[in-house]
N, C-alpha and C positions, 0 to 999 in steps of 0.2 A: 073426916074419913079415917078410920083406923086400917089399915095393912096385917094382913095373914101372914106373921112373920114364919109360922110353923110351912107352912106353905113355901114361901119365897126361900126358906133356908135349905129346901130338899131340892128345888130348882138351883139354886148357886150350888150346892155340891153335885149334882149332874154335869152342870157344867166346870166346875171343876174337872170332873172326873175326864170329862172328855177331853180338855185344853193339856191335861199329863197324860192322855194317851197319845195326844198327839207329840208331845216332847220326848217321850219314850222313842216313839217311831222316826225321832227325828235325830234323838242322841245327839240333843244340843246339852250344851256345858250349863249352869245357875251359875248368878253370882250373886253381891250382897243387895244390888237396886233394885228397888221396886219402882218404875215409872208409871209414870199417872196423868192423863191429860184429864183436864177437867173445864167445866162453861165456869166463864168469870165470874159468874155470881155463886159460886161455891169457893170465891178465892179463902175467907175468910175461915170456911167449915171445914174447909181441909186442911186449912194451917192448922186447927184445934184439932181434927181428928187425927193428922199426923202428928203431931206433939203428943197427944193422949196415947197414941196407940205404943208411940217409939218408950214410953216409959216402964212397956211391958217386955217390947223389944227390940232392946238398943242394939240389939245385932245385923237389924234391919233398917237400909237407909232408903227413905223413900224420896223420890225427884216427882215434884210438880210441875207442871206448865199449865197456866191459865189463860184461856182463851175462848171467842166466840165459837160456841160448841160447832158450828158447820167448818170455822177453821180447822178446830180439830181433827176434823173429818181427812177434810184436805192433807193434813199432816199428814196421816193415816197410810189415805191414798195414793194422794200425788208426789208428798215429801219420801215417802217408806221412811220416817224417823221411827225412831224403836219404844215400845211400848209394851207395857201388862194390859192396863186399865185404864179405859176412857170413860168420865162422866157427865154424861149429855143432862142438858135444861130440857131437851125436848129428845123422850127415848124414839119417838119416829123415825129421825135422822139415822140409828144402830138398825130399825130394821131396814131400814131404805137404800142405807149403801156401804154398811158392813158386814149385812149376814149374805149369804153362807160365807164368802170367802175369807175377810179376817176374823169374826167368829161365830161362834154357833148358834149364841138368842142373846136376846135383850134381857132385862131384870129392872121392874120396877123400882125404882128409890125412893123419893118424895116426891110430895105435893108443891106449890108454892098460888099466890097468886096478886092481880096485879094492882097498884093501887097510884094515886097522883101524890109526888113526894114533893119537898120543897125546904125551906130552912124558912130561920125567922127574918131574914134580909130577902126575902124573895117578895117583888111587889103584891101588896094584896092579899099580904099575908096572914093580915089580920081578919080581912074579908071572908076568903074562901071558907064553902063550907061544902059538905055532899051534897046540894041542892043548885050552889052557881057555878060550882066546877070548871064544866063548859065555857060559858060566858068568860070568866076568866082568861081560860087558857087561849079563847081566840081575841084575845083584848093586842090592838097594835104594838104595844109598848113590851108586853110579856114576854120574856126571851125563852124558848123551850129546847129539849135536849132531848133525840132517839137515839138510842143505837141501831147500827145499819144492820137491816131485815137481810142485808145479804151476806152476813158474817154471824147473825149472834138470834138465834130464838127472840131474846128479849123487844128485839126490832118488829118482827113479826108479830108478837103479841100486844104490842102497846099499838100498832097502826090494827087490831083484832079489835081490842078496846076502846076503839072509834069508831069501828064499824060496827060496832052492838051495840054502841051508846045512838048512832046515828039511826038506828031502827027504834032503840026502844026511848027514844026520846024525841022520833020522829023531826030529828032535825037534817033536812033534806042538805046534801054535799057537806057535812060535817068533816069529814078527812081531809078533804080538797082543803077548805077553809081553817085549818088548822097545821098541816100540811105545808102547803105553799106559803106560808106566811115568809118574809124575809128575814126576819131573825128566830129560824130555824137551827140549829147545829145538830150534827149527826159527828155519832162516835164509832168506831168498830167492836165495843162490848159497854154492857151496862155500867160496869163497875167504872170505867174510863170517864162517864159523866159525874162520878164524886167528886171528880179532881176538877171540876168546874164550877159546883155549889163552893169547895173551896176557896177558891181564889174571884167567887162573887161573878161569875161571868155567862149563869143561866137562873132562871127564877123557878123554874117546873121540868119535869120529868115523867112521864108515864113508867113505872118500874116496876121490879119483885119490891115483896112485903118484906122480904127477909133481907134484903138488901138495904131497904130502909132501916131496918130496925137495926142490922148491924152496925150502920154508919151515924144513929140516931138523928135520922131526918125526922121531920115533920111529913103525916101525909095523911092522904082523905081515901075511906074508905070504899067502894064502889058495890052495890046489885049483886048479888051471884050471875043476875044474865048480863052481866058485861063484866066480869073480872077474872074469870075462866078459872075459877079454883073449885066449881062442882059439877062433879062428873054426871050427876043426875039429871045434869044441863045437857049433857053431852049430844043429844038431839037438837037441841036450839041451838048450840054453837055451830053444828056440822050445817044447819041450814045456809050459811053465807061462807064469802069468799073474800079473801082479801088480795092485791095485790103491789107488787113495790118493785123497782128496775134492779135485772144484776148485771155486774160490770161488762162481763161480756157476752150476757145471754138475752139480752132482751129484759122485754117484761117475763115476771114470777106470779105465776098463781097459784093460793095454799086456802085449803080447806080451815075453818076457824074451827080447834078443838082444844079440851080442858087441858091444864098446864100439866102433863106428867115427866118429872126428869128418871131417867132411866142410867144403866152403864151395862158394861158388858165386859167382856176377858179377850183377850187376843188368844185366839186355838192353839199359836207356836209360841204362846209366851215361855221365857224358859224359868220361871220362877213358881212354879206351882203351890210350894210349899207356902211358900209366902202371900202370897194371893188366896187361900184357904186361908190362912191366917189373921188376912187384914179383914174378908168376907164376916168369919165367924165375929170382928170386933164391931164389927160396920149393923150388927143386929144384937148387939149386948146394950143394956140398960144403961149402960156410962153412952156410949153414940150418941144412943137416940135423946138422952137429955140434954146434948149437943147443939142436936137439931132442931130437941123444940125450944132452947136459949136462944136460939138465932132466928126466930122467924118461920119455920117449916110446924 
């Protein structure tokens, strides 16, 4: 899928424009940070896009914090920690419960999509292929890795990719059966389960493509109608549901829909300048060959 960057760059300067009328009106102070919450599986793209961008300008010091994009959220909301720019794995999250009040719209980013990752000490590694996949991952001895659907997109779409594998492969309680197993482990972001292929302590992972590739796992490809990276799907995905427990709401139910990561501006951010400036780099031709180095 190629993106209408001419397009999307008239939309970021609107909203630009509108986030410095608000600081105008608010006659707050700038200083030199630019903060940035972003979904853990961009930890690595924004350590290279902030490297790349700082060497244009070093006058500009930009603060990351990586985390499950709904945490983010929470920071957002319930922390009020201070913020420019948040970059969600799933733009839905910005329109669901940051606009109107901390900003104005959402903006398209990337794409990504999801695939079965592993290393060459993960059992059966020799075996899997995109045909026994399944089989595999529900074998007793197989140790598997989510991250939890109630902190990080990534959760939600890998328990998504069970649920379209279990229609289109007509393998009846596929989730349950994969799911329940007892040597499950569940992390609060994706990127948290590298550090377990690591030190040898899981065999499989449902994850992003670009997360494997930055970490150079091994992984097996998947269907467009189970991997949610085409949006022409985007009928077949919205047909099912998925759901998983949060800590203190009960069960969650979420419509299954293709992978788009989004971000947005904070209205009262007081760095305007800056924010235009990292925008216009975030769609230059050094970025985006960034982006497609890592996987997107």
């Amino acid at each position: 899928m190629k993106t209408n960057y001419v397009l999307i760059f008239v939309v970021l300067c609107l909203t630009f424009f509108q986030s410095c009328n608000t600081f105008e009106q608010n006659k707050q102070q700038c200083s030199d940070t630019l903060r940035i919450f972003h979904a853990g599986s961009l930890s690595k793209i924004m350590m290279l896009l902030k490297d790349s961008f700082r060497v244009k300008h070093p006058e500009t010091y930009i603060q990351t914090t990586a985390c499950g994009s709904k945490q983010c959220v929470r920071f957002i909301i319930d922390l009020q920690k201070q913020w420019d720019m948040f970059f969600s794995a799933d733009i839905a999250l910005i329109d669901s419960f940051l606009i109107p009040t901390y900003t104005h719209q959402s903006i398209p980013f990337i794409t990504n999509e999801m695939v079965v990752a592993f290393t060459s000490k993960s059992k059966f590694s020799e075996q899997i292929n995109q045909q026994n996949w399944l089989s595999v991952l529900q074998k007793p001895d197989v140790i598997l890795a989510f991250s939890d659907p109630a902190s990080d997109p990534c959760g939600v779409r890998a328990i998504s990719v069970l649920k379209l594998a279990e229609v289109y492969y007509r393998i009846p309680n596929l989730i349950s059966s994969i799911r329940n197993k007892p040597n499950v482990i569940e992390r609060p972001k994706e990127v948290d389960i590298i550090t377990l292929f690591d030190i040898g302590e899981v065999d499989y992972t449902i994850i992003y493509k670009s997360v494997a590739v930055q970490h150079q796992l091994n992984y097996i490809t998947l269907p467009d109608s189970i991997n949610l990276t085409n949006s022409l799907l985007s009928d077949w995905y919205r047909q099912f549901t998925i759901s998983y427990r949060m800590t203190s709401k009960g069960m969650q139910t979420e419509q299954i829909k293709p992978i788009t990561y989004g971000y947005c501006i904070n209205k009262n951010s007081q760095h305007c300048t800056k924010v235009q400036t990292f925008i216009e780099f975030l769609i230059s031709d050094e970025a985006k060959k960034i982006l497609q180095l890592n996987g997107h």
